[in-house]
MIVEXVO-135566 format. One record per residue (C-alpha): x, y, z. Coordinates in Angstrom, 2 decimals. Last residue first. Layout:
% residues N
       x       y       z
       X       Y       Z
...
END
This chain:
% residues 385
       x       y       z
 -114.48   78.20   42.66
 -114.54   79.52   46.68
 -118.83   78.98   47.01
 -119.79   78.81   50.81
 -122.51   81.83   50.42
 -124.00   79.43   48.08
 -125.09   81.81   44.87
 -128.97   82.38   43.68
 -129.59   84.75   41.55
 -132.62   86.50   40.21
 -132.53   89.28   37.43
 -136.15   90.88   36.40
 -136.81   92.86   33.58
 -140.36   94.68   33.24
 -144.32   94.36   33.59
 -144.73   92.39   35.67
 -141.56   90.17   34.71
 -139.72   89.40   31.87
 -136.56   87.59   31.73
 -133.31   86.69   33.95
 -132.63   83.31   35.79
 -129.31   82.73   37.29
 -127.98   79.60   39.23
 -125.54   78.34   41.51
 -122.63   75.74   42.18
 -119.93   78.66   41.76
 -119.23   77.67   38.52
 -123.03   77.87   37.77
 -123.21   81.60   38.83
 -120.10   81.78   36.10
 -121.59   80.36   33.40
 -124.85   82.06   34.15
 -123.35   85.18   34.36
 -121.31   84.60   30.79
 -124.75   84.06   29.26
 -126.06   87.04   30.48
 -123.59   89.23   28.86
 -123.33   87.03   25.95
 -126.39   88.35   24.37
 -124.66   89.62   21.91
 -126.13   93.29   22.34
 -126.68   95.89   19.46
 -125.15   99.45   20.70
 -127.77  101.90   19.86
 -126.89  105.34   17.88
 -129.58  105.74   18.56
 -131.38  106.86   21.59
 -131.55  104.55   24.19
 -134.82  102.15   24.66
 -137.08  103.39   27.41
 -137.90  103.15   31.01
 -141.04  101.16   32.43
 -139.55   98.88   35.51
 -136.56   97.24   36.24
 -136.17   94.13   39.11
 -132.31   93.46   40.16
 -132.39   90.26   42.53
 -129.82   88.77   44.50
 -129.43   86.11   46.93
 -126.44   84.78   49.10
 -127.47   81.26   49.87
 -127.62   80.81   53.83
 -130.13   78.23   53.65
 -132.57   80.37   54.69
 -132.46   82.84   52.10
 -129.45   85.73   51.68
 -129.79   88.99   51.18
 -129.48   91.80   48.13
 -131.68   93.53   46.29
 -131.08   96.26   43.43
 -134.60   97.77   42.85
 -134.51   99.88   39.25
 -136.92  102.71   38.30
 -136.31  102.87   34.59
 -134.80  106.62   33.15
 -133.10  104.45   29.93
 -134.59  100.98   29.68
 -132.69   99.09   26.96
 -129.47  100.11   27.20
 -128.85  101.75   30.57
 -131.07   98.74   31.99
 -128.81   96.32   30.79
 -125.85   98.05   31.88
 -127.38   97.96   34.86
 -127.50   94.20   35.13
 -124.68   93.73   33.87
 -123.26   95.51   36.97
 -125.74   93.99   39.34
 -124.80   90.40   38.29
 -120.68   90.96   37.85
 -121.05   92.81   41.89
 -122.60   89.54   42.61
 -120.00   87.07   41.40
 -117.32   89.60   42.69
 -118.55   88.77   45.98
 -119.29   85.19   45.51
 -115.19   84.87   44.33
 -114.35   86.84   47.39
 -116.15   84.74   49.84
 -119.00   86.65   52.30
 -116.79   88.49   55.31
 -120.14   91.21   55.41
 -123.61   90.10   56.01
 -125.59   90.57   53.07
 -128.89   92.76   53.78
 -127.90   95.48   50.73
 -131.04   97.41   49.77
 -130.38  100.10   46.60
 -133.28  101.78   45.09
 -131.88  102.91   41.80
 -133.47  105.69   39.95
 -131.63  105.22   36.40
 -130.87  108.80   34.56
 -127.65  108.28   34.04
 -125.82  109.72   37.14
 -127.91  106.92   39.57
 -126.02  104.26   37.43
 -123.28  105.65   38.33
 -123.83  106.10   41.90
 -125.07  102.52   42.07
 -122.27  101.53   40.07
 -119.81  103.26   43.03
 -122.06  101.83   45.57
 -121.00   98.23   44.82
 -117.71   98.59   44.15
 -117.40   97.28   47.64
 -118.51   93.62   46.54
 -115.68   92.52   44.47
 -113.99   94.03   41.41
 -112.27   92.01   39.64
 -108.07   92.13   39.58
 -106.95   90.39   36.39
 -104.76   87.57   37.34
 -101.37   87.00   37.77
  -99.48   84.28   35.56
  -98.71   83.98   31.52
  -96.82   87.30   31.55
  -98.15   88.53   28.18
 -102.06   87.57   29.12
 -101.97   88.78   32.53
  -99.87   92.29   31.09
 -102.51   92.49   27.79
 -105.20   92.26   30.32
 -104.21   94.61   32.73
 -103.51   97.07   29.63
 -107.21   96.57   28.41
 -108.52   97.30   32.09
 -106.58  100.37   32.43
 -107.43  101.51   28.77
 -111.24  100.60   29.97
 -111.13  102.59   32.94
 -109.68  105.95   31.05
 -112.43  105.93   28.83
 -114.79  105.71   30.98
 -113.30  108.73   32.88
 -112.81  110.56   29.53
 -116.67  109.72   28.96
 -117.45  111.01   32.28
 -116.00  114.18   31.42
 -117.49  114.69   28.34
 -121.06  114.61   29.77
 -119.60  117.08   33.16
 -118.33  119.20   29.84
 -121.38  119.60   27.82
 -123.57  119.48   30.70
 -121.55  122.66   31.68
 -121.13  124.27   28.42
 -125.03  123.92   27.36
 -125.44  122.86   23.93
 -128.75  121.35   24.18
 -128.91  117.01   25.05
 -128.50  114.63   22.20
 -125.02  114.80   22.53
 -123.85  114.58   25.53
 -126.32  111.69   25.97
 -124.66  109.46   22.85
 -121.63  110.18   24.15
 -122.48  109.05   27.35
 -123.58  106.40   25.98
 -121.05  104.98   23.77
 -118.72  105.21   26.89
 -120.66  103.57   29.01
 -120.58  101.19   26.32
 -116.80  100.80   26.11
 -116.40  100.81   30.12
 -118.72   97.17   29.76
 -117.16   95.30   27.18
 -113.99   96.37   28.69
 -114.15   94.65   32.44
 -117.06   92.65   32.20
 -116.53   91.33   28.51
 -112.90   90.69   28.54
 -112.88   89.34   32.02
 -115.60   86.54   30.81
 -113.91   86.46   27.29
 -110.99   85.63   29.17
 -112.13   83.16   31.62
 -113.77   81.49   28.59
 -110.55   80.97   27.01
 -108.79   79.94   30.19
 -111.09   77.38   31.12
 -110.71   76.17   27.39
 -107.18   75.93   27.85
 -107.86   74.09   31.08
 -109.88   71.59   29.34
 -107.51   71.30   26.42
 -104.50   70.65   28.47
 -106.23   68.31   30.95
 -107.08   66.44   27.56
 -103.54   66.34   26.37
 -102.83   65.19   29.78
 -105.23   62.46   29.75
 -103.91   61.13   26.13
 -100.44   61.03   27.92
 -101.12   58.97   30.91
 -103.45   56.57   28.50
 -100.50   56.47   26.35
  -98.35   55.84   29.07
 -100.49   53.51   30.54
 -100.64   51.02   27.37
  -96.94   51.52   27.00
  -96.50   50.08   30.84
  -99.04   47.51   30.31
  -97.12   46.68   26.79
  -93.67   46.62   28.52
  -95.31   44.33   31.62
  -96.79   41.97   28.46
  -93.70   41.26   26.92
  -91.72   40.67   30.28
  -94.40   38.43   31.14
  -93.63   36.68   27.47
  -89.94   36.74   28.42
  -90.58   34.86   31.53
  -92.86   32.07   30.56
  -90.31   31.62   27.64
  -87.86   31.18   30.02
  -89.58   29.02   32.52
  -90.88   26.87   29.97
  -87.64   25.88   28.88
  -86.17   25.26   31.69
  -89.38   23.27   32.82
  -88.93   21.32   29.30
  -85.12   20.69   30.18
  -85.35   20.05   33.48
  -88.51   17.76   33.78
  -86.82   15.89   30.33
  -83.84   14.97   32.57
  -85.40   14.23   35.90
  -88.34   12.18   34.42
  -85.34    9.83   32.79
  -83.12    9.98   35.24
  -86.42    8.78   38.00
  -87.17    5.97   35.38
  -83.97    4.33   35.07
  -83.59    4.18   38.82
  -86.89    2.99   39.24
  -85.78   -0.44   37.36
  -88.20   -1.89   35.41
  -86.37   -1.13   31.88
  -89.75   -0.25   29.56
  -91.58   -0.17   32.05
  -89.89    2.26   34.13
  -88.83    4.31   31.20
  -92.88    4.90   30.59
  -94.11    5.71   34.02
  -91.13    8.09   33.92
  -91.90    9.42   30.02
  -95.49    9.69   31.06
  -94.63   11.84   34.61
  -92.51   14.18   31.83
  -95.77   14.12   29.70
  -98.47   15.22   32.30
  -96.48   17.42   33.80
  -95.37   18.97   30.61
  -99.03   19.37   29.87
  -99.76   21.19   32.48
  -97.28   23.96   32.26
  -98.93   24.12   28.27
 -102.55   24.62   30.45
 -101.05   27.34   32.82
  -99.51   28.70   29.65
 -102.77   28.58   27.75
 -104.53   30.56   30.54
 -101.43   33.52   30.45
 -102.31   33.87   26.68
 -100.14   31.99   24.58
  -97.18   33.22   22.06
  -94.63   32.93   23.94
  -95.39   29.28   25.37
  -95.61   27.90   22.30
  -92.74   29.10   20.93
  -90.47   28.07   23.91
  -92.69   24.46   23.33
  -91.58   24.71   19.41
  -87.77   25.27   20.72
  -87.82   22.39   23.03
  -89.41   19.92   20.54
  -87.24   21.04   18.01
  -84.38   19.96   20.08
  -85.85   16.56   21.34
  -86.12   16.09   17.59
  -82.27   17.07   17.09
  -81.19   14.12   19.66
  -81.34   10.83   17.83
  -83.04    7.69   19.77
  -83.02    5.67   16.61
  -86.62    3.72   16.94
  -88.80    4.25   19.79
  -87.31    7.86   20.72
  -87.69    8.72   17.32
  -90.96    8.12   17.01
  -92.11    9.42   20.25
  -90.03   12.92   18.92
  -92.08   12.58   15.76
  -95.11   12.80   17.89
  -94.12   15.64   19.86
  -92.84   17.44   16.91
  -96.63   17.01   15.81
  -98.12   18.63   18.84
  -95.63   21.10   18.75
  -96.46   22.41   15.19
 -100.19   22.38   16.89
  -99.13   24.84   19.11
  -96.66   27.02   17.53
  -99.18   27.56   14.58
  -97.89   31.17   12.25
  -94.66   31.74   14.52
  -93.78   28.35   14.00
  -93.11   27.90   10.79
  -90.06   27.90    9.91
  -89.32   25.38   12.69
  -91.52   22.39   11.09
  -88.88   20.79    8.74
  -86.52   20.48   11.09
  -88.80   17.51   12.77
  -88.69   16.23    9.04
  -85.15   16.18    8.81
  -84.71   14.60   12.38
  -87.30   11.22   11.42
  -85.11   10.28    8.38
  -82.28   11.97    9.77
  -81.85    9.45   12.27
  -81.52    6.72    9.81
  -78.22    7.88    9.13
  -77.08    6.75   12.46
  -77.11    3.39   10.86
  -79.15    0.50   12.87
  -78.54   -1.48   16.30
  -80.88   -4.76   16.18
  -83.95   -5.97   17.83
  -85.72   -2.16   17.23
  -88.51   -1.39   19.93
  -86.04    1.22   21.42
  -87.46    2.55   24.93
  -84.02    1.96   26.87
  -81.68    2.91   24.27
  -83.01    6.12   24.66
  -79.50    7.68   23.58
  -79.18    5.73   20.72
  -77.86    8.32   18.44
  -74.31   10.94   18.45
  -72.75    8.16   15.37
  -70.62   11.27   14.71
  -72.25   11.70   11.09
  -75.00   11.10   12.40
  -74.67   14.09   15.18
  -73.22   16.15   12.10
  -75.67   15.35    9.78
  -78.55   16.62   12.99
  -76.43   19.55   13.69
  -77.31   20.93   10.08
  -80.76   20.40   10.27
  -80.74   22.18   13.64
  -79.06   25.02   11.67
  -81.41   24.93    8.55
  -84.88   24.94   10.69
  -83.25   28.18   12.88
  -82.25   29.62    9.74
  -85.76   29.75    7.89
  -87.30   30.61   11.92
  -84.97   33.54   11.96
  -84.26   34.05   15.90
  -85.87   37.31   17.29
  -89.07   35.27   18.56
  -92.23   37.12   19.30
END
């Protein structure tokens, strides 16, 4: 809006206007009087004083407020011919034009077309001579298009700064957002990494506890029991500390692994009691993230087993269909609930593979079937995410 102080605006232009009568400064439209005879240039403040009258408030109606400084300026220019009104009109139409939307400047651009090809049509009938008429058009073309130029120019200005601001914001709310998605990522990459790579060493190790101890007090089952729960043991304080590194350095990435841990959780599984009939069809050079993907499925899938179906006869499967999806399917039958002290699941185990088969554009289905537990999965072989 305008900086100027509309109460001292209206009181400076109603100052000039004494000092323009008091310096006779009237009759400048000489050539549209109606009057028959020269009067005071105190006159001029009847219509001036009035005109002043309107400035303080513009910023509340600039339009209509110009409407009637127009018609006080007509009045003037009939009668004394002063010059504040033709001031008021000019800084009403700047406040006009400010304040209007880009369609009401088009239509206040217009308007001064229309009115400074009136005042020509209008000085050359008043004097008949084209000479008269062209000054006259030239003058109040240059002032009001000056004018309106200016305003028309600040108000773009205006509007750029808000588009910019407007963007800026929008710039800045998207970031925040990007922030909180990939904070999110993060936190659920975590409790992924958390869960497959600790989650999982922990219960091994609650098991094998469990089985060294439920078994008769023989030395060497004692020890090859106790050993494997030192190993376990071992593999999650590696994990943990690979963590704690990622998570202190802020970069890096916990190494998961991929598909040629494969036989290693066979084995292990095979040590347990499990009888694991292993059939790998995948063709090898498969994507690392897929890779890991499915040694994730079998693992949990296991772990599953070691839980809640201790001695099951377990098929591991894997292939790919005829679309070239890498496939795999881990199908458990009979088996028996451990011993207690039993570790209560979350159920984010399978959870977390879904979230990640989906990540990779797939999908993961695991529930009851003839008779037992059955884990399908379905990965495109393509899949880098």
């Amino acid at each position: 809006m305008l900086s100027h102080r509309p109460l001292a605006d209206a009181l400076g232009f109603a100052v000039l206007a004494v000092v323009f009568a008091a310096l006779g400064l009237v009759g400048l439209w000489t050539a549209f009087s109606v009057l028959s005879a020269p009067v005071s240039p105190w006159w001029s403040l009847v219509i001036a004083l009035p005109a002043c009258a309107l400035v303080p408030f513009r910023q509340r109606a600039p339009l209509p407020l110009l409407g009637a400084a127009l018609v006080l300026f007509v009045a003037d220019l009939l009668t004394v011919g002063g010059i504040v009104t033709l001031v008021v009109v000019l800084d009403l139409l700047y406040a006009a034009t400010l304040a209007a939307t880009p369609r009401g400047r088009r239509r206040i651009l217009t308007g001064i077309a229309v009115g400074v090809a009136a005042a020509g049509i209008a000085g050359l009938a008043a004097s008949d001579d084209v000479r008269v008429a062209v000054l006259v058009a030239l003058q109040l073309g240059a002032l009001a298009g000056m004018d309106y130029w200016y305003a028309t120019s600040v108000a773009q200005a205006h509007e750029l700064v808000a588009l910019h601001r407007e963007r800026a914001e929008d710039a800045e709310r998207l970031a925040a957002s990007d922030r909180a998605e990939a904070v999110r990522r993060e936190r659920e990459q975590m409790a992924r990494e958390l869960h497959d790579l600790v989650a999982g060493h922990v219960a091994a190790i609650a098991i094998r506890a469990e089985a060294a101890l439920s078994v008769d007090g023989e030395a060497t089952g004692d020890r090859a029991a106790l050993r494997a729960v030192r190993e376990s043991s071992l593999e999650a304080h590696q994990a943990l500390r690979s963590m704690i590194s990622v998570l202190r350095a802020g970069d890096g990435a916990v190494a998961a692994p991929g598909r040629s841990a494969l036989p290693a959780l066979i084995d292990d599984a095979r040590r347990h009691g499990l009888t694991v009939k292993f059939d790998d069809r995948l063709a090898a050079g498969i994507p690392s993230p897929v890779g890991q993907a499915v040694t994730r499925i079998v693992q949990e899938s296991l772990a599953n087993c070691l839980r809640h179906a201790a001695g099951a006869e377990v098929q591991v499967v894997l292939g790919t269909d005829d679309a070239g999806s890498v496939r795999v399917r881990v199908d458990s039958r009979g088996g028996r609930p451990a011993a207690q002290p039993s570790i209560q699941g979350s159920g984010w185990g399978l959870e977390l593979l879904q979230e990640r088969t989906r990540a990779l554009g797939g999908r993961l289905h695991a529930g009851p079937a003839d008779g037992g537990w059955s884990v399908r999965a379905t990965i495109p072989a393509a899949a880098t995410a």
